[in-house]
C-alpha positions in Angstrom: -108.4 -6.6 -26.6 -105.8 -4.6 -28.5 -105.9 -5.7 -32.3 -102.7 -4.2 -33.2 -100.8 -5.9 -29.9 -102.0 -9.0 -30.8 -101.0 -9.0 -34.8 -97.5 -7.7 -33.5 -96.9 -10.2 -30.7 -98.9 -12.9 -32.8 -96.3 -12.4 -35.8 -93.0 -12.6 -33.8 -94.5 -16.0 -32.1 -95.2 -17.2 -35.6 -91.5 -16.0 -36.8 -89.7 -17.4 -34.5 -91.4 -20.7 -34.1 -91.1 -21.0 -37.9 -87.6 -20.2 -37.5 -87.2 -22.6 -35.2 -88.8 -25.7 -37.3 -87.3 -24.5 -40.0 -83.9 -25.1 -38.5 -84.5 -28.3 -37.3 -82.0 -31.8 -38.1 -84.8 -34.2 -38.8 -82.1 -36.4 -37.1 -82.9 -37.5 -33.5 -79.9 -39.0 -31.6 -80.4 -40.6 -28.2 -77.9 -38.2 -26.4 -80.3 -35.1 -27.1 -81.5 -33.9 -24.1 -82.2 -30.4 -22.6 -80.3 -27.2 -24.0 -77.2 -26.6 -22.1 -77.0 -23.0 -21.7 -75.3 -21.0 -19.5 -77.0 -19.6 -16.2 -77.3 -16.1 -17.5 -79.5 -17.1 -20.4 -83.3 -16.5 -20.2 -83.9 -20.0 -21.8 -83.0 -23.3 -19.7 -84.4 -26.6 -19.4 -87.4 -25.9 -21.1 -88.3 -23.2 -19.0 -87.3 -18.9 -19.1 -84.5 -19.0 -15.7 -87.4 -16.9 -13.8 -84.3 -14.8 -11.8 -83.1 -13.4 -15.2 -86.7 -11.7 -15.8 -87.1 -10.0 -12.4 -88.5 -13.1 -10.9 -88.3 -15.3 -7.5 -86.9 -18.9 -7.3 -87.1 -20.2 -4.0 -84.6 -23.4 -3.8 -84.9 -26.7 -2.0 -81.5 -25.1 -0.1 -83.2 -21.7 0.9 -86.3 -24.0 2.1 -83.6 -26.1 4.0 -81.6 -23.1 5.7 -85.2 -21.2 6.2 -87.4 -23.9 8.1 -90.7 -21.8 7.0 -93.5 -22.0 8.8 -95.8 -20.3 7.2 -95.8 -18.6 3.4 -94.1 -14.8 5.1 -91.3 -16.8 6.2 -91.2 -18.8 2.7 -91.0 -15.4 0.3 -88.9 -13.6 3.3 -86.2 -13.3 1.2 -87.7 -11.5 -2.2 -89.1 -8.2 -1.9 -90.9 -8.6 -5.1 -93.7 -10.3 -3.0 -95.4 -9.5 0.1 -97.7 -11.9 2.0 -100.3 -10.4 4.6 -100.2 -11.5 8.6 -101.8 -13.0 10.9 -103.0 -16.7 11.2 -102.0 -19.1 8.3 -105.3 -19.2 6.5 -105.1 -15.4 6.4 -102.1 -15.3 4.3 -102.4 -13.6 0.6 -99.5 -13.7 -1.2 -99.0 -9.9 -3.3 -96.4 -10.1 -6.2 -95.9 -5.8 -7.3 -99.2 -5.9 -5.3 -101.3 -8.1 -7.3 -102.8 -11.0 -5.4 -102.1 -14.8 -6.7 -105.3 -14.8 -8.3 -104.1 -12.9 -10.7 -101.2 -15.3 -11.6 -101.6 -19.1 -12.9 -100.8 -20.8 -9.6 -100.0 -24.4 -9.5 -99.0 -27.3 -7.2 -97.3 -30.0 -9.2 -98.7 -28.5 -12.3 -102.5 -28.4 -10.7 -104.1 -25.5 -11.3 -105.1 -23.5 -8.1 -108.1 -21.7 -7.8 -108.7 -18.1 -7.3 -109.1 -16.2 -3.7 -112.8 -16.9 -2.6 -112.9 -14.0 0.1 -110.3 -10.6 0.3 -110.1 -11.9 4.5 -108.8 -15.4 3.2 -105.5 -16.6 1.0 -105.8 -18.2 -2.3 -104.9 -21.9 -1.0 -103.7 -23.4 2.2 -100.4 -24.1 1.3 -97.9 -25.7 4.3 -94.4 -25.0 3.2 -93.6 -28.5 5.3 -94.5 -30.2 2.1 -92.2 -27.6 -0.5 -89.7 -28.9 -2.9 -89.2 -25.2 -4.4 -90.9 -22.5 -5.6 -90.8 -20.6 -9.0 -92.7 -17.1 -9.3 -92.0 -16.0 -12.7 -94.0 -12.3 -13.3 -94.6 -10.4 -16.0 -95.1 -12.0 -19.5 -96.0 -15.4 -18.8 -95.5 -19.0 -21.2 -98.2 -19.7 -22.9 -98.0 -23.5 -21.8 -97.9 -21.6 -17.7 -102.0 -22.4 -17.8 -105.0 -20.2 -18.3 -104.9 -16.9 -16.8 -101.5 -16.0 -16.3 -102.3 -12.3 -15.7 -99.7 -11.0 -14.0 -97.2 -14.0 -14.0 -97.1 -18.0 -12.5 -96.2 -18.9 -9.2 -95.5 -22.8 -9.5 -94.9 -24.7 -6.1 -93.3 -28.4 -6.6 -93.4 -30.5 -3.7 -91.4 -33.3 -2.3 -91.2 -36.7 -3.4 -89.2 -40.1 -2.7 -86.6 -39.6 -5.3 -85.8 -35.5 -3.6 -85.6 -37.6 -0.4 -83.6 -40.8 -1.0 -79.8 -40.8 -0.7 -77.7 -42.3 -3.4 -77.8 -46.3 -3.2 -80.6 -46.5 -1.0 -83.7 -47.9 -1.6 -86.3 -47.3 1.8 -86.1 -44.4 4.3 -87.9 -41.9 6.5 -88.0 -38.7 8.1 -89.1 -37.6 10.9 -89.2 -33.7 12.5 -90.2 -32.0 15.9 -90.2 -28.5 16.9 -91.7 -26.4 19.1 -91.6 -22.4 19.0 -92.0 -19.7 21.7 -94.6 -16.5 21.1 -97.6 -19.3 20.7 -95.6 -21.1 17.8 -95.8 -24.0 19.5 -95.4 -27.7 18.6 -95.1 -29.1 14.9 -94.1 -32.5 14.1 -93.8 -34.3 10.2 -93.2 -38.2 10.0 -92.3 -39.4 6.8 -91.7 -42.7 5.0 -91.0 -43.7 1.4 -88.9 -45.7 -0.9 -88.2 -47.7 -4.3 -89.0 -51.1 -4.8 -89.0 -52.7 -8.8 -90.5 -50.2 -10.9 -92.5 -48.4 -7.8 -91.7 -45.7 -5.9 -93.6 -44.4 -2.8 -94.4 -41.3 -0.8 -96.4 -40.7 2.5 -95.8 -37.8 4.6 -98.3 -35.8 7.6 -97.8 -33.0 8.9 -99.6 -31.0 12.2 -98.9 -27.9 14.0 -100.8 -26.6 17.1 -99.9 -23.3 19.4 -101.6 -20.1 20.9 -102.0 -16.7 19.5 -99.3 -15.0 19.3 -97.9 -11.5 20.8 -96.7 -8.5 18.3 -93.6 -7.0 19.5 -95.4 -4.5 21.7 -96.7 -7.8 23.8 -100.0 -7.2 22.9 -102.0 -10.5 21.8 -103.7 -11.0 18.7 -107.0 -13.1 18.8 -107.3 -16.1 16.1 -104.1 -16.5 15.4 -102.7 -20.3 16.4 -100.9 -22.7 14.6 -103.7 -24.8 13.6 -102.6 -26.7 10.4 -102.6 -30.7 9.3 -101.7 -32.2 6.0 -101.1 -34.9 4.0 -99.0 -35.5 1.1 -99.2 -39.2 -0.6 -97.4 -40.1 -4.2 -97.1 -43.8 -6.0 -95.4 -43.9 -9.2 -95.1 -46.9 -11.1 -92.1 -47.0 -14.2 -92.6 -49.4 -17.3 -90.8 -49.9 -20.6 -89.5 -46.1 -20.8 -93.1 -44.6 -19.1 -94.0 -43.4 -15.8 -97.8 -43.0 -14.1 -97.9 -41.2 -10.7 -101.0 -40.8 -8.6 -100.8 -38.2 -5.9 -102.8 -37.1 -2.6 -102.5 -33.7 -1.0 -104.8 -32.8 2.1 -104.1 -29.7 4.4 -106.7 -28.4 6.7 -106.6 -25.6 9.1 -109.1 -25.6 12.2 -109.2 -23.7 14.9 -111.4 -20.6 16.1 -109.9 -17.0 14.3 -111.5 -13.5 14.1 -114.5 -12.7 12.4 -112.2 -11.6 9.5 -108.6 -12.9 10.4 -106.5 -10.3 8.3 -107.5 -7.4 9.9 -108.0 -6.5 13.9 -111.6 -5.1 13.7 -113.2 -2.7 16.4 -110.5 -4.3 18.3 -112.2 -8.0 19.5 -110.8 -10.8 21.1 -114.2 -12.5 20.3 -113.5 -15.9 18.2 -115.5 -18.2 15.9 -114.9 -21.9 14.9 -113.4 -22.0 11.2 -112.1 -25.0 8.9 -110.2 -24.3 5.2 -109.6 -26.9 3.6 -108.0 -28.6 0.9 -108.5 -32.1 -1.1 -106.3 -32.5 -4.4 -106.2 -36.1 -6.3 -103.8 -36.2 -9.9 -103.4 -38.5 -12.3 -100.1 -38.2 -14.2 -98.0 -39.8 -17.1 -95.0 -39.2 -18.1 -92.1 -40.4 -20.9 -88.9 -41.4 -18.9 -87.3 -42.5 -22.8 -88.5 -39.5 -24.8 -87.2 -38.7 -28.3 -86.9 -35.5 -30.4 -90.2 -35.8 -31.4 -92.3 -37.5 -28.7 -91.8 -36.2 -25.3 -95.1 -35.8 -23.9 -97.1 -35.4 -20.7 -100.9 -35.8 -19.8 -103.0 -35.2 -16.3 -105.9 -34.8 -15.1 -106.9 -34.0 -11.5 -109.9 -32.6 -9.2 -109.4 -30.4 -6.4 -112.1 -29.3 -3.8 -111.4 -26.2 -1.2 -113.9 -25.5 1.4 -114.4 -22.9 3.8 -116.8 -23.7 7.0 -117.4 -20.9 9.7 -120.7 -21.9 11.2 -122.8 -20.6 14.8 -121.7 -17.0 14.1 -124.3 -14.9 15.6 -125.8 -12.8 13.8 -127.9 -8.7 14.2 -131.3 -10.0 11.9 -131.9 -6.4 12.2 -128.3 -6.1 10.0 -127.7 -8.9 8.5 -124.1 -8.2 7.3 -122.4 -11.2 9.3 -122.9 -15.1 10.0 -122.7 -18.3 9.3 -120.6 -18.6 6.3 -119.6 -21.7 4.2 -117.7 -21.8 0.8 -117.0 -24.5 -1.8 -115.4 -24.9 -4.6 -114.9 -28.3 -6.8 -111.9 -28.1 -9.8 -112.0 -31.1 -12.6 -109.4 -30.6 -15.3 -106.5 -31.8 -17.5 -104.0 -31.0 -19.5 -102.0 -33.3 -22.8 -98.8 -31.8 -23.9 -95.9 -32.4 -26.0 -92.4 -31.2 -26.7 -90.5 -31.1 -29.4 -86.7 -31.1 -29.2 -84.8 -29.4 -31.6 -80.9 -28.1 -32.4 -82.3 -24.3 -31.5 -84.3 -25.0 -28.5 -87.7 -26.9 -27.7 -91.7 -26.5 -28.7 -93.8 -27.2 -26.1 -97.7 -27.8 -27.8 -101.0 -29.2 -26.3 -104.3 -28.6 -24.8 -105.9 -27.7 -21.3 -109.2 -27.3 -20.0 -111.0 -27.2 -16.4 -114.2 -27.1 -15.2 -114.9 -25.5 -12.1 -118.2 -25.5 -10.0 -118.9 -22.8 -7.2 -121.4 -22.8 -4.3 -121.6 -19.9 -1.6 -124.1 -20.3 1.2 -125.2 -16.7 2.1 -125.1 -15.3 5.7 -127.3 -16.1 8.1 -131.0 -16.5 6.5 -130.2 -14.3 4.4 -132.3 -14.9 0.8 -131.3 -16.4 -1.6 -129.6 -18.4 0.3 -127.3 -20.2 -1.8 -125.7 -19.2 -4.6 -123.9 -21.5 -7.3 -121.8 -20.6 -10.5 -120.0 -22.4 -13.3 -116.9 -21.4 -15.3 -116.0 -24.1 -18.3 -113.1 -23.3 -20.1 -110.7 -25.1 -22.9 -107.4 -24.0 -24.2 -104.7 -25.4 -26.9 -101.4 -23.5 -26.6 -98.1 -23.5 -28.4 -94.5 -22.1 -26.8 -91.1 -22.3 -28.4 -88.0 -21.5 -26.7 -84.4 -20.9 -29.1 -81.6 -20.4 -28.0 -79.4 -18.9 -31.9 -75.8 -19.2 -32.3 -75.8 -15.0 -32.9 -76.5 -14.5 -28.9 -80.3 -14.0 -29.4 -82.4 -16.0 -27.1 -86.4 -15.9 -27.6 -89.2 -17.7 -26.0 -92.7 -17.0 -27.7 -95.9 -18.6 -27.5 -99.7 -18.3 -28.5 -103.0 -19.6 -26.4 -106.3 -19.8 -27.8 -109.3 -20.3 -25.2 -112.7 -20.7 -25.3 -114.9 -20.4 -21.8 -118.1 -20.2 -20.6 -119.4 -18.6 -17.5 -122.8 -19.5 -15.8 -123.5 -17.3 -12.9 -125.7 -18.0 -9.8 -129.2 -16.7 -11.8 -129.0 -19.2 -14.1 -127.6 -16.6 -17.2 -124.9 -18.3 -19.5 -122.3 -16.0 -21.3 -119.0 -17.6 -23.6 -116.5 -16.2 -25.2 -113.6 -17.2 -27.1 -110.4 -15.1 -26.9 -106.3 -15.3 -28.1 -103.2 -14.6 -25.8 -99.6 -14.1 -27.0 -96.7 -13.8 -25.5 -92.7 -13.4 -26.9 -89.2 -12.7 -24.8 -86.2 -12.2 -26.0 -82.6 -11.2 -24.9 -79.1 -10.6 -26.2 -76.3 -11.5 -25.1 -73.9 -8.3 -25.7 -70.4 -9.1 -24.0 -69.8 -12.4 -22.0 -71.6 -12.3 -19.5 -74.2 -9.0 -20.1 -77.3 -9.2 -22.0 -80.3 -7.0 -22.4 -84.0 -8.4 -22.8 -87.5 -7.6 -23.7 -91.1 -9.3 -23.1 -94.3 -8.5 -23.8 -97.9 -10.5 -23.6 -101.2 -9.7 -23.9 -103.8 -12.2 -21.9 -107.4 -13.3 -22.7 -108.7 -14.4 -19.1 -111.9 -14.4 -19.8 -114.7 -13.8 -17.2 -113.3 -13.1 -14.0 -115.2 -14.3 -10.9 -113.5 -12.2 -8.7 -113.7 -13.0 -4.9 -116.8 -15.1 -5.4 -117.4 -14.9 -1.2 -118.6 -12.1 -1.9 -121.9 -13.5 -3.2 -122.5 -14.4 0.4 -124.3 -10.9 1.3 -125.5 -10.1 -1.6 -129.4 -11.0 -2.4 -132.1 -12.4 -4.5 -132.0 -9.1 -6.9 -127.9 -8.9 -7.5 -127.4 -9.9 -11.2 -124.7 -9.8 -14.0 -124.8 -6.7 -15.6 -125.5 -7.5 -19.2 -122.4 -5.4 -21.2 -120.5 -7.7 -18.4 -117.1 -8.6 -20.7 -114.3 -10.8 -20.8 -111.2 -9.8 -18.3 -107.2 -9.5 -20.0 -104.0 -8.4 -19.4 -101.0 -6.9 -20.5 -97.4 -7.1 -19.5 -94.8 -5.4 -20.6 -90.9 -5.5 -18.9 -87.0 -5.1 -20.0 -83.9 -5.3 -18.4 -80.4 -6.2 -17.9 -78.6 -9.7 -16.7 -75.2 -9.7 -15.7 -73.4 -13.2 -15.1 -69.6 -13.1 -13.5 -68.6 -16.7 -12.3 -69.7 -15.8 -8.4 -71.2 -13.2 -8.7 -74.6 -12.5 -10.3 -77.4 -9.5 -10.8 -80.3 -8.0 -12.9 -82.9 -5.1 -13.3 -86.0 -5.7 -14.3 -88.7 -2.4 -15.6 -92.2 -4.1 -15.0 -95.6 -2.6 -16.5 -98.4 -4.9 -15.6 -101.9 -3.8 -16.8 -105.4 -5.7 -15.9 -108.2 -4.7 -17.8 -112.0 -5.8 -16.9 -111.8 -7.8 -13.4 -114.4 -8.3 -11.5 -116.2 -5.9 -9.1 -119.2 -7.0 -6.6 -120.8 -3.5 -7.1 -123.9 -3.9 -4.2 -124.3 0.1 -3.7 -124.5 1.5 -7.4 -125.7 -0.9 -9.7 -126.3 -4.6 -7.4 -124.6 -6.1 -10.2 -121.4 -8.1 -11.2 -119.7 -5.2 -13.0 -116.2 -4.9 -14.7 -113.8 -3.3 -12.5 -111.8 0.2 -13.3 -108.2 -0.5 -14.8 -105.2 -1.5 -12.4 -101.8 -1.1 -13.1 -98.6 -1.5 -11.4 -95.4 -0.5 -12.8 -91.7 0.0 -11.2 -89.1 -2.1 -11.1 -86.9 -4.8 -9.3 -83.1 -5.0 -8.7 -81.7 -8.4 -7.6 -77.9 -9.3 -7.1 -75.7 -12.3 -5.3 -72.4 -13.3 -4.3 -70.9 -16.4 -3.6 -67.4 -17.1 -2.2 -67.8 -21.6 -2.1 -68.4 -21.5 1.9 -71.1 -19.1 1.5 -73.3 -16.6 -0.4 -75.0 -12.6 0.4 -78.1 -11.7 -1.8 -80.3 -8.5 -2.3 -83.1 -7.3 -3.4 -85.0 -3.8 -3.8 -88.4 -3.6 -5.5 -90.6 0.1 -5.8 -94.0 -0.9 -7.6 -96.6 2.5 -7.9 -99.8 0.7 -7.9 -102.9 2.3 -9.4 -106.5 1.8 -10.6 -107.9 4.5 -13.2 -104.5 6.5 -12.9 -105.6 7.4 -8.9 -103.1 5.2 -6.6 -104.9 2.6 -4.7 -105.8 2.3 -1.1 -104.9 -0.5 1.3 -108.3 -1.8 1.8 -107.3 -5.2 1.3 -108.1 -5.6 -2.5 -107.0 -7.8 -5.1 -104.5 -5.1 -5.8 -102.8 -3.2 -3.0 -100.0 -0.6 -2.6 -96.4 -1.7 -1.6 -94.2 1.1 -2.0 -90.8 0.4 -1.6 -89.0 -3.1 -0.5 -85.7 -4.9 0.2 -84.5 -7.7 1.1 -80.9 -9.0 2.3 -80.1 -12.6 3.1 -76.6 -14.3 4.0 -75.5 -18.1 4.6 -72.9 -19.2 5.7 -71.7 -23.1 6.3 -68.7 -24.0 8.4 -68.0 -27.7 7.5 -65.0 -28.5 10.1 -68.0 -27.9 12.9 -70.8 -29.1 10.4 -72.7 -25.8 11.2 -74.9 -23.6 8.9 -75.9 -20.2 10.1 -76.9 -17.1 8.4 -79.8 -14.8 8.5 -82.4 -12.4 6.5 -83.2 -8.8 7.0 -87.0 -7.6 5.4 -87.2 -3.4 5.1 -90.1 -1.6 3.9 -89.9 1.9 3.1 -93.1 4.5 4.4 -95.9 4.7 2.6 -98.0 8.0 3.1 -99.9 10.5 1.4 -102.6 12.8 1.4 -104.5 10.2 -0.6 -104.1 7.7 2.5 -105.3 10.4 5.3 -108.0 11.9 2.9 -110.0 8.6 2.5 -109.5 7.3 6.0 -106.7 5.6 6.1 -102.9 5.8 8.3 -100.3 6.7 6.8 -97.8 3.0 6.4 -94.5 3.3 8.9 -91.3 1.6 7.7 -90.5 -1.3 9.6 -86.9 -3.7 9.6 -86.9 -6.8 11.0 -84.3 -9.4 11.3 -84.3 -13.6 11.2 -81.2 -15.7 11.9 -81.5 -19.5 11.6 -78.0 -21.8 12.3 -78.2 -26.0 12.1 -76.1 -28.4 13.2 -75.3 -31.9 12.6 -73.6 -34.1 15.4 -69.9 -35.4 14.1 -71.2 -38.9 14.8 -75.1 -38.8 13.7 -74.8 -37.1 10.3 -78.2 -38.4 9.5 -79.4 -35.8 12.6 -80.3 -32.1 12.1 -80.8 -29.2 15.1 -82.4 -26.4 14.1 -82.4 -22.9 15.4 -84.2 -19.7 14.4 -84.7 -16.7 16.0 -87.2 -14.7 14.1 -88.0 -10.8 14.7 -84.5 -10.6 17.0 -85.5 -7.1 17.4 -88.9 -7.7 18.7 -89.7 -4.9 16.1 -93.8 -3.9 16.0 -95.3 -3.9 12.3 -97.4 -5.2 10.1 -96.5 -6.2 6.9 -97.1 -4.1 3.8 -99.9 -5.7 2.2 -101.9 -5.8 5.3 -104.7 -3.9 6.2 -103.8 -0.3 7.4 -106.0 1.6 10.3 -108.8 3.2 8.7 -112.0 5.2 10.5 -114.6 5.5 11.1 -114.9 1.8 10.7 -112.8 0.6 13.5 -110.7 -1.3 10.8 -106.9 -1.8 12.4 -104.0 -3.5 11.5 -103.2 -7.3 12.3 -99.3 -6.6 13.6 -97.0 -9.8 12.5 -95.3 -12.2 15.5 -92.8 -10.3 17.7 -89.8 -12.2 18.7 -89.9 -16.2 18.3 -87.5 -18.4 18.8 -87.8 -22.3 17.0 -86.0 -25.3 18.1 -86.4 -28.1 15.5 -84.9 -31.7 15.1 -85.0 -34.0 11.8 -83.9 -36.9 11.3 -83.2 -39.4 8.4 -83.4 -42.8 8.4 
C-alpha cells in the first residue's frame, strides 16, 4: 500500500471530521433532519448525489417508463456500464470495464458476493423486484462496505410503503406480459399492506420463453426466459423503532450452453442448469432519531448456488462436466450517525463471514474444494456541507481478514482504507470537485469456479498478498433550474487480484496491475411534460500498461459509449412514450488481430416503450415496448469477441422484440 497516500488522504479525513465536530451546536432540536442542499451539491441526504461524480442513478420513474427485463435493459440508459448477453444468468454487469466484483454490491444494504465463474454474473438479480439503483464509481464511502474497489452499486427494492397510495391501508398488484423473439410470458402478483404498527410485503415473480433470434434470425441456444422469485418483507414499528425481516428468492432453471456468454464451436447442444439465490435479513431501524442517536443494525445470510449436473464428459480430457458451486454469506453491520449544523458522521462496524465449496468436474481429484474468508471492519464517514461553498465527504476503514484456502493454509492481514471528496461551488450553479481513495481489500478470491479444474497439487503461492485499490477522479457540475450536466476524469487502479495461474506456477498468484482511466460526460433537460438525457463514456482499459483483451475477464475493454434517452408524457390522453438509443463506437487494433481476437464493430440500436392508462380505470396500466426496432445484429461490448483457433464466437444480443404488458393496482 502507498504510505504517503494513506498519511495524505488519512490527514484530510481526520481534518475535516475534526472540523466538523468541532463545529457542532451541542443543541439537538426535533426539527433537525437531513441537510437540505441543493441538487447540484455532492453531499445530500447522507449520501454523495452519485450523478454529480460521474455516476448512475437509475430511478423508480426510469424503472417505470423502462419495464426491464433483464439487467441490459435496466443500465440501457448509462453508458458508463455495459452488461454482457445472452440468457439472464449470463449477465455481468462492467462499470469502465470492471466487473461488479470489483465494487461493494448490495441489495437492501446486503452485501453480494463476488462472480464465482467469468461464464456466470455476480448475482441473479430480477429487475421485477427494483425500487432504484445507485452505481456510484470511483472513490467510494467508507460506510459503502468492504471492498469498494472500483465504486458501489446499491440496488433497493420495493416494499409496501413505495407501493401504497396515500390513505390506503391494503392493496395489490398484479402484471402479465408476453414478448415476441422467445420473450415469452411473465407474470408478478403482489399483495401488501398496513395494519397497527405492521406493515407487509409478498410479491412472486416467473418468466418462461424460448431462445431467442439475433437480428440476422439466427437462434441462439440456452437462452430462455427462465427466472422465478420471491420477495417477502414484515416490519413491525414501536415507540419511535422499527424491525424488518425480509426474504428474497430468485432462481433461474432451464437448460443453457455449456458456457452461456459465449457461442462456442458453434453448438446448439444444451445442459440442465439452476442459479440460485436465498437471502434472509434482520433489520432495525430508529423512526424518532435525534442528533446524537440515529442508528442502524443487521445482520443477514445469503446462500448462491450453481448446479449443472449429467454433463458428459472426454475422461481422456477432463476439462468439462458436472459442475456445482456454493457459497454461504453470514454477516452484519451496527452503525450510527451523527447529525450536525455542517453535515452528518456516519460510524460503526461490519464484518462477514463467507464459506466456499466448489465441486470439481467430473472425477476429477480432489474433488471438492472448500475455502474461508473472515473479515471485520469499523469505519467512520463525515459529510459537510461549509457556508464558504466547500462541500467534503471523507472517511476511514480499518479491516482485519483472514483467508483459509482449500488446502487447509490460513493467511490474515490487517489493512487501512481512506477516502475524501470535495467540491466547490464557484458561481451559482458551477462547481469543481476532486476525490481520491485508496482500498485495503484484502485477499481476493477471484472467480473461485475456477478451482473446479484445477487439482490435488494447485496451492497458494506463499508471497500470495493482500489485493487494493486506488481511485482517483475530478470534474465539473453544472446545475441550471431544467437543465443539468457534469464531466467526470476517472483513474481507477487495482493492485494484486487474484489469478488462477494453472500453466506457469499451478498456484493462486497475484494478478498484473489493471487500470482503467477516461472519462464520462452526462447532461439532461427537462421542459415539465418531458425530459432528453445523454451520456458519452471512453474508458482505455489496461493491465501492466498493455491494453486488455476481450477474453471475458474481470476487466474488459469498452472503448467508446453513448447513450441518449427521451420521455415524454401527454396527460390529456394519459399516455407516456419515449425511447433510448445505445451506440458503441469500434474497437480494433493490431493488439486484437495479433492475439486471436476480431476486431469489435460499432453497433446502434433503438428501444421505444409508450403506456397508457384507460380515462375510466386509472388504477390500469398497458404497456408497450419495442426493443431493437432496427432488428440491428451485435453483441454488446463487454461480450466475448470471436477469437481462433478456439472456436470462441460471440453471443449476439435479441433482435427485434416487441412486449405487451398489463398491471394493475388494486
Amino acid at each position: 500500500m502507498k504510505i504517503r497516500s494513506i498519511f495524505l488522504l488519512a490527514g484530510v479525513s481526520s481534518l475535516a471530521l475534526a472540523t466538523g465536530l468541532s463545529a457542532q451546536d451541542l443543541a439537538t432540536t426535533p426539527e433537525t433532519g437531513g441537510i437540505q442542499l441543493a441538487p447540484i451539491t455532492l453531499v445530500a441526504n447522507g449520501q454523495e448525489q452519485v450523478e454529480a461524480t460521474g455516476g448512475v442513478t437509475v430511478t423508480p420513474e426510469d424503472i417505470e417508463a423502462m419495464q426491464p427485463a433483464d439487467v441490459s435493459e435496466l443500465f440501457a440508459r448509462d453508458s458508463a456500464i455495459t452488461v454482457s448477453g445472452g440468457a439472464g444468468p449470463s449477465k455481468r454487469i462492467h462499470v469502465f470495464g470492471m466487473e461488479q466484483s470489483n465494487l461493494a454490491v448490495s441489495v437492501d444494504g446486503v452485501p453480494q458476493g463476488v462472480t464465482s465463474w467469468h461464464h456466470t454474473g455476480s448475482n441473479v438479480i430480477d429487475p421485477a423486484f427494483l425500487k432504484s439503483v445507485e452505481v456510484e464509481v470511483g472513490a467510494a464511502a467508507a460506510d459503502s462496505g468492504f471492498g469498494a474497489a472500483a465504486g458501489a452499486v446499491r440496488y433497493e427494492t420495493v416494499g409496501a410503503k413505495d407501493m401504497l397510495a396515500e390513505g390506503q391501508t391494503m392493496g395489490g398488484r398484479v402484471g402479465l406480459s408476453y414478448g415476441t423473439n422467445g420473450r415469452g410470458a411473465s407474470g408478478s402478483l403482489a399483495g401488501f399492506g398496513l395494519y397497527e404498527g405492521f406493515d407487509w410485503f409478498v410479491m412472486l415473480h416467473a418468466a418462461n420463453g424460448d431462445n431467442y433470434e439475433n437480428g440476422d434470425g439466427k437462434e441462439m441456444p440456452g437462452t430462455e426466459p427462465a427466472t422465478q422469485g420471491a420477495l417477502t418483507k414484515l416490519g413491525y414499528e414501536f415507540e419511535g423503532h422499527r424491525v424488518e425481516l425480509a426474504y428474497e428468492y430468485s432462481k433461474d432453471d432451464a437448460d443453457r450452453v455449456i458456457k452461456m456468454n459465449m457461442d462456442l464451436d458453434h453448438t446448439d447442444e444444451v445442459f440442465p442448469l439452476k442459479v440460485s439465490r436465498n437471502t434472509l435479513s434482520l433489520k432495525y431501524s430508529s423512526t424518532a432519531p435525534t442528533d446524537a442517536w440515529d442508528p442502524e443494525a443487521m445482520v443477514y445470510i445469503s446462500r448462491n448456488e450453481y448446479w449443472r449436473p449429467n454433463y458428459a464428459t472426454d475422461p481422456l480430457r477432463p476439462i468439462n462436466g458436472d459442475m456445482d458451486l456454493e457459497s454461504t454469506t453470514i454477516g452484519g453491520v451496527l452503525k450510527n450517525t451523527y447529525s450536525m449544523e455542517q453535515g452528518k458522521i456516519t460510524a460503526g462496524v461490519d464484518w462477514a463471514y463467507d464459506d466456499y465449496r466448489i465441486d470439481n468436474y467430473g472425477d476429477r481429484a480432489p474433488g471438492v474444494h472448500t475455502l474461508e474468508t473472515m473479515q471485520i471492519g469499523a469505519f467512520v464517514q463525515g459529510r459537510f456541507e461549509f457556508d464558504n461553498g466547500i462541500d467534503v465527504s471523507t472517511g476511514m476503514r480499518l479491516d482485519h481478514q483472514r483467508f483459509t484456502d482449500w488446502n487447509g493454509e490460513q493467511r490474515s492481514d490487517t489493512g487501512a482504507s481512506v477516502n475524501a471528496t470535495t467540491s466547490y461551488e464557484f458561481a451559482e450553479g458551477y462547481e469543481i470537485f476532486a476525490g481520491a481513495s485508496q482500498t485495503w481489500l484484502g485477499y481476493d478470491i477471484g472467480e473461485y469456479g475456477l478451482l473446479h479444474a484445477r487439482d490435488e497439487a494447485f496451492s497458494t503461492a506463499a508471497d500470495y498478498e493482500p489485493a487494493e485499490a486506488t481511485n482517483v477522479k475530478l470534474g465539473l457540475n453544472a446545475n441550471q433550474g431544467n437543465w443539468t450536466g457534469n464531466l467526470t476524469f476517472f483513474d481507477t487502479r487495482l493492485k494484486g487480484l487474484a489469478s488462477y495461474d494453472a500453466e506457469v506456477t499451478n498456484q493462486l498468484v497475484n494478478a498484473d496491475d489493471y487500470r482503467s482511466k477516461g472519462f464520462t460526460l452526462q447532461g439532461n433537460y427537462s421542459w415539465g411534460t418531458g425530459r432528453v438525457g445523454a451520456s458519452l463514456t471512453k474508458a482505455d482499459v489496461t493491465q501492466n500498461g498493455e491494453d486488455v483483451l476481450p477474453n471475458g475477464g474481470t476487466v474488459v475493454p469498452v472503448g467508446t459509449l453513448a447513450a441518449l434517452y427521451v420521455d415524454q408524457e401527454l396527460a390529456q390522453y394519459n399516455l407516456k412514450f419515449g425511447g433510448t438509443l445505445e451506440w458503441a463506437g469500434d474497437l480494433s487494433g493490431d493488439y486484437l488481430t495479433e492475439a486471436g481476437f476480431e476486431d469489435h464493430s460499432s453497433y446502434t440500436v433503438v428501444n421505444l416503450y409508450g403506456e397508457w392508462r384507460p380515462e375510466n380505470y386509472q388504477n390500469v396500466a398497458l404497456h408497450l415496448n419495442v426493443d431493437n426496432l432496427f432488428d440491428e445484429t451485435y453483441y454488446e461490448r463487454s461480450s466475448y469477441v470471436q477469437y481462433s483457433p478456439r472456436n470462441v464466437f460471440p453471443l449476439y444480443a435479441p433482435g427485434r422484440t416487441v412486449t405487451l404488458g398489463v398491471k394493475m393496482d388494486f
